[in-house]
N, C-alpha and C positions, 0 to 999 in steps of 0.2 A: 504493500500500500504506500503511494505516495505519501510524504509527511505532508501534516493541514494545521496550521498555526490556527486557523479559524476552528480548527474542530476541538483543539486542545482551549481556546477559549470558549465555546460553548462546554467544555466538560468541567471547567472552571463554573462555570454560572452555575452549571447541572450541582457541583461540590455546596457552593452557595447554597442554593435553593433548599436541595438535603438536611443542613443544617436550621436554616433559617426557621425553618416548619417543625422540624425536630426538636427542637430544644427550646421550642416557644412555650412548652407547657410547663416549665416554672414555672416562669410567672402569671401563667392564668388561672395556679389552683388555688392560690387566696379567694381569687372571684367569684370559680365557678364554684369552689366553697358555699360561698354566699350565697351564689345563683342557686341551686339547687337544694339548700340547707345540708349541706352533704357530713357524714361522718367523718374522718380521716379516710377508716378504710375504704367506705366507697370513691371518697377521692382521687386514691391511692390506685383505683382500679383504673381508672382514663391511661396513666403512663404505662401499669401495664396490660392494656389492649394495646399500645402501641408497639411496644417493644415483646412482647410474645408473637407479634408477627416477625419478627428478626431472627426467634427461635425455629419456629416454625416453616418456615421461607429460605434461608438460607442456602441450605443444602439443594432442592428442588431448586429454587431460580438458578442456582448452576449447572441443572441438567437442563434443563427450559432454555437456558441462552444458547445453550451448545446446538441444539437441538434449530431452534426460530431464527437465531442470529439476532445482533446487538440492536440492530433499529426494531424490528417489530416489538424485542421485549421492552426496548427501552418506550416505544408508543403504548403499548399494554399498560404498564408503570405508569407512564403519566397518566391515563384513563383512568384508572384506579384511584391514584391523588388524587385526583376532578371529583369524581364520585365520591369519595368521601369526605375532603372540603365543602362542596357545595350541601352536602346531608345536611352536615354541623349549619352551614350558614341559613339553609333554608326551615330546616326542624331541628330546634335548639333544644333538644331535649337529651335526657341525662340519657337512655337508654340507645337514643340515635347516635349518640357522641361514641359513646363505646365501640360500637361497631365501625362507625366511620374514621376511629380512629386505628385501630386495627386495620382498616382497609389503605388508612392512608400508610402503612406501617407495613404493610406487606409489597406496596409501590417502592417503597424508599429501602427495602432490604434489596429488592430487583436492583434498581437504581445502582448500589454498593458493589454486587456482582460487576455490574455489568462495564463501569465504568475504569476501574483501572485497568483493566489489559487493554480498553480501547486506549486510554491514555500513554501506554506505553507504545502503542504501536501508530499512537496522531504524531507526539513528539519524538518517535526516536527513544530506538534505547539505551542510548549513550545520553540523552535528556531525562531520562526516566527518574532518577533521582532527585532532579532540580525540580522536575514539573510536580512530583510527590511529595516535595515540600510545599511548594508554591500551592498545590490544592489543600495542604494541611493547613495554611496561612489562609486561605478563602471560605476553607470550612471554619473556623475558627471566627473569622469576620461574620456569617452570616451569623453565629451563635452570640457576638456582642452586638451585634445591630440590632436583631428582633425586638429587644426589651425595649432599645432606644421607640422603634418604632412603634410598638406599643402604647408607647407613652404618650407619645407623641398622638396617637390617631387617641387615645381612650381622652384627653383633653380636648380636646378638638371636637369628639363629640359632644363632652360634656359643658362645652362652651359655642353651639353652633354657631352664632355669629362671625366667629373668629374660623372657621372652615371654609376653606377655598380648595378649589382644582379636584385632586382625587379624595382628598379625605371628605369634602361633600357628599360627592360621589357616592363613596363607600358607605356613607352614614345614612345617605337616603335608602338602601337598601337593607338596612337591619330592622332586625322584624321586635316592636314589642320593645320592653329594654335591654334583650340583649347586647348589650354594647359592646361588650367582648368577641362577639359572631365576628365582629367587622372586620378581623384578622381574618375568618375563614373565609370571607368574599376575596381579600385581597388575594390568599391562595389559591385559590379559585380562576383568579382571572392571571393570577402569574403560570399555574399550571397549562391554563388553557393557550398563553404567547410562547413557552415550551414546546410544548404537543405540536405547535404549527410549525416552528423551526424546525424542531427534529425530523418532522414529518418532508418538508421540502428540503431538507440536505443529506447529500450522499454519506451513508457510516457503512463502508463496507464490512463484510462479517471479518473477526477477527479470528487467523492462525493462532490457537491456543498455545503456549508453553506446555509441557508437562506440569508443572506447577500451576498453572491455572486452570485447570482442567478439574474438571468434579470427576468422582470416584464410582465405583459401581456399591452396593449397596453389600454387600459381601466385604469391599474392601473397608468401609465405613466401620461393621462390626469386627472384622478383625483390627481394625487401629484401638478402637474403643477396647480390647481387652489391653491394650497397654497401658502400664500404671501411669509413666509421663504423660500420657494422652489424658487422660482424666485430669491431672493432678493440674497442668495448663489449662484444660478447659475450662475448670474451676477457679483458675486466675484469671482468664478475661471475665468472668460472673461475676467474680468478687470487684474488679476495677469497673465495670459500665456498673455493675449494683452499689457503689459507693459513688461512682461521678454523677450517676442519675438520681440517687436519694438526696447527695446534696443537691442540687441543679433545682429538684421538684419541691423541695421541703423547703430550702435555706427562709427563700420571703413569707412562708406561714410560720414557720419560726420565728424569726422578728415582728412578724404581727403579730404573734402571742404572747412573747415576751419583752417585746421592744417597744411595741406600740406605733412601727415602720411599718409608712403606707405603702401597699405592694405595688401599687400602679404607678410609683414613683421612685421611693426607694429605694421600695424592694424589687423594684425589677433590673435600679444601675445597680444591685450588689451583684444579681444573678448577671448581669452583661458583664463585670468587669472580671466577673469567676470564669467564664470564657475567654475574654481578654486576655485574662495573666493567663489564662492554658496555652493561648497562640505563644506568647510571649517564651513560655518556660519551655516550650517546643525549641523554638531555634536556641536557647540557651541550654540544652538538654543535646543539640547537635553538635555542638563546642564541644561541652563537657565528655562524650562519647568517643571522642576523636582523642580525649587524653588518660579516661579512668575505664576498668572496667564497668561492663554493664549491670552487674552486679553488685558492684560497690553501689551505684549510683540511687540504683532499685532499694537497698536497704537502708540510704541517705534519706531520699525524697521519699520510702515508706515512713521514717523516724518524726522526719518534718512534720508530715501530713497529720498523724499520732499526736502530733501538740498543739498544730491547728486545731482541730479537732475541737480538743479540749478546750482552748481557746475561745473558738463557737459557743460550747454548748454552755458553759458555767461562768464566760465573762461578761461585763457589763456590758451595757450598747453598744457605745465605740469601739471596744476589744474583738466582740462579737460577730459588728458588722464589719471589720474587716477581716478576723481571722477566717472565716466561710470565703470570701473574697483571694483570700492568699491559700486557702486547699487547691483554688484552680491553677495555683503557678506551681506546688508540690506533687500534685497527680499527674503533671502534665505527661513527665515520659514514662507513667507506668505502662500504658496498653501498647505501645511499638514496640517497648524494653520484652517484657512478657511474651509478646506474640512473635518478634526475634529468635527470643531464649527457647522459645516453644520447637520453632522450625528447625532452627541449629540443633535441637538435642537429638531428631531422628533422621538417618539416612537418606529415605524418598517417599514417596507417596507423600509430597508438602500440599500438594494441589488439594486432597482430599484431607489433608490435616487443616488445610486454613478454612475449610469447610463447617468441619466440627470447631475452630476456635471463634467462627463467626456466629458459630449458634450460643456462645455463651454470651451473647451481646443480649438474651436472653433475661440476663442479669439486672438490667435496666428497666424489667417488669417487675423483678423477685423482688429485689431490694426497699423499692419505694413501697409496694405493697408488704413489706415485712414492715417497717417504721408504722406507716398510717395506722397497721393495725396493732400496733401495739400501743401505737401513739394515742390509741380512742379508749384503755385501761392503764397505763401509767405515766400518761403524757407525752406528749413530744420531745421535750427534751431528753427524758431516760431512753423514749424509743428510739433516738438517732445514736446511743451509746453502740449499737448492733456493731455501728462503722469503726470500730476498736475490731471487731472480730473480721469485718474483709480486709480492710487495711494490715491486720496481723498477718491473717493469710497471704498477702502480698509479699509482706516482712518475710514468712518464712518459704516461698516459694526463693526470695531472692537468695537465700544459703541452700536451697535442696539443687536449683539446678548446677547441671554440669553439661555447658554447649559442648558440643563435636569441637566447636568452629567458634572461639571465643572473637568479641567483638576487635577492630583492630585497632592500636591504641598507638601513639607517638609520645614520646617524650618532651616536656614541656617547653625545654630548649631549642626543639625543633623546629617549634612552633614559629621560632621567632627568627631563625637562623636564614640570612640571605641566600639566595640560590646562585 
């Protein structure tokens, strides 16, 4: 395939958009809290109908692409987001949510398949590392803007006069008070400028690697009896079920305890928790180049361990930024792990990164573990959980032992002219 600068920026936007929608539901469960009068646990349940599509989905969207090829799955995918954006935005009901969030949840798992081997093979794979940063830099962007923009449209409604252009727009179409829907039209109508791009540009099917290639389902069950194989799978669970319980809980926790408005405050703590994750990302690509991967993993688990604590038992100001600095400490768990995973076994990675993408699975357990613990001993004791994946992080970073340790220079080096 020829390389397509134009296609490797639509997979940039594609990165974008993933995020943007993904990671919007922090800061809407203060609301739909309210909206609904909901429990924790029921609360708890919206992120995961989302992210049990990522358990569920995984595996199968990498037979389905192999199978369609990268344009029909990826038009499938954005159909899917449509219909279940537009559900939410047109029947704002707690039962309609669920499901359309699930559906939008099983597009954005397609979506994760489908797109980096396209990306390797738009840019080049001698580019494949620069561009794989650069979309962790844009995924990361769409995760600090959403709150911004939240913010921004939920004022706007609630000050019509002061509404111009699209947030008019968007406002004349929300049904009743849901005023929080009006993020689901905006997806709606962003899915819908997607779907036509994609639709009108050439993405020829992509030559698999071996390593990107899905497994037959025989080879699936024999990885799974190996102990590394669990024991890693249970590290991506334990990291999306710690970055997702913070991310979904952090702003109902300071509205509980802080008395921080979620539609403002609490939604720059959750932007800036993304933020410093971009940030600790390229600072975490430094550091790799001079420490083991291991070291680093048991550093930023240690960190994370007094954030933490920081969050749960310090005052507002302690509070609201310790949850704010978890996002720069967890930053390079899930690349570190998912590395350390690949490097421990020989071959079959294609079908191992299969099973590690279903632990993204983690991101439904976790926030649904707090909620509902959170609705008999509080919130604050129920976020104590994240001591126990954060541990598990800790001790996965002493149990493994790569093939193929990460490759490291000496600091000297670093600085030494050529």
């Amino acid at each position: 395939m020829q390389r397509s600068k134009f296609l490797v920026a639509i997979i940039l936007v594609i990165w974008f958009v993933i995020s943007f929608v993904t990671n919007i539901i922090g800061p809407l469960i203060p609301i739909v809290i309210e909206t609904y009068q909901l429990s924790l646990t029921m609360a708890a349940f919206l992120p995961f109908s989302f992210f049990l599509a990522y358990g569920v989905m995984s595996i199968p969207a990498g037979m389905m692409v192999e199978r369609l090829g990268e344009k029909k799955s990826m038009l499938i995918a954005f159909t899917l987001n449509f219909l279940g954006s537009i559900a939410i935005a047109v029947y704002p009901v707690y039962t309609i949510a669920l499901g359309s969030l699930f559906t939008i949840g099983i597009g954005m798992a397609m979506l994760q398949v489908i797109i980096n081997p396209l990306m390797r093979v738009a840019g080049g794979e001698e580019n494949f590392a620069f561009y794989s940063v650069l979309g962790q830099l844009v995924f990361g962007l769409g995760s600090f803007v959403g709150p911004f923009v939240f913010t921004y449209l939920m004022q706007k409604i609630a000050q019509p006069a002061s509404a111009d252009g699209i947030a008019k727009f968007l406002s004349s179409l929300i049904r009743g008070e849901m005023n929080w829907t009006v993020l689901y039209w905006l997806f709606s109508l962003i899915f819908i400028v997607v779907f036509l791009t994609v639709a009108l540009i050439n993405i020829p099917k992509v030559n698999r690697k071996q390593d990107e290639k899905a497994g037959t389902l025989s080879l699936y069950a024999e990885l799974l009896k190996d102990k590394k194989v669990i024991l890693f799978f249970l590290g991506i669970v334990a990291y999306v079920g710690t970055e997702q319980a913070l991310a979904n809980w952090m702003s109902e926790f300071l509205k509980q305890y802080h008395g921080v408005d979620p539609t403002t405050e609490g939604a720059r703590v959750i932007a800036w928790f993304w933020g410093l994750m971009s940030i600790g990302c390229f600072v975490g690509l430094g550091l790799l180049r001079i420490f083991d991967s291991r070291l680093i993993l048991k550093i930023a688990s240690a960190i994370t361990l007094v954030m933490i604590t920081f969050a749960l038992f310090g005052v507002k100001g302690i509070s609201y930024y310790a949850f704010m600095a978890c996002g720069f400490s967890i930053s390079v768990m899930f690349s570190i792990i998912f590395s350390l995973a690949l490097n421990s076994v020989l071959k079959h990675h294609g079908s191992f990164s299969g099973i590690l993408c279903s632990g993204i699975f983690g991101g439904a357990l976790m926030p649904l573990i707090v909620g509902s613990l959170g609705d008999y001993i509080g919130l604050r004791y129920a976020m104590t959980v994240l001591y126990l994946t954060v541990g598990y992080i800790l001790f996965l970073a002493y149990y493994a032992k790569p093939l193929i340790p990460n490759k490291t220079v000496e600091i000297k080096e670093l600085f030494r002219p050529n």
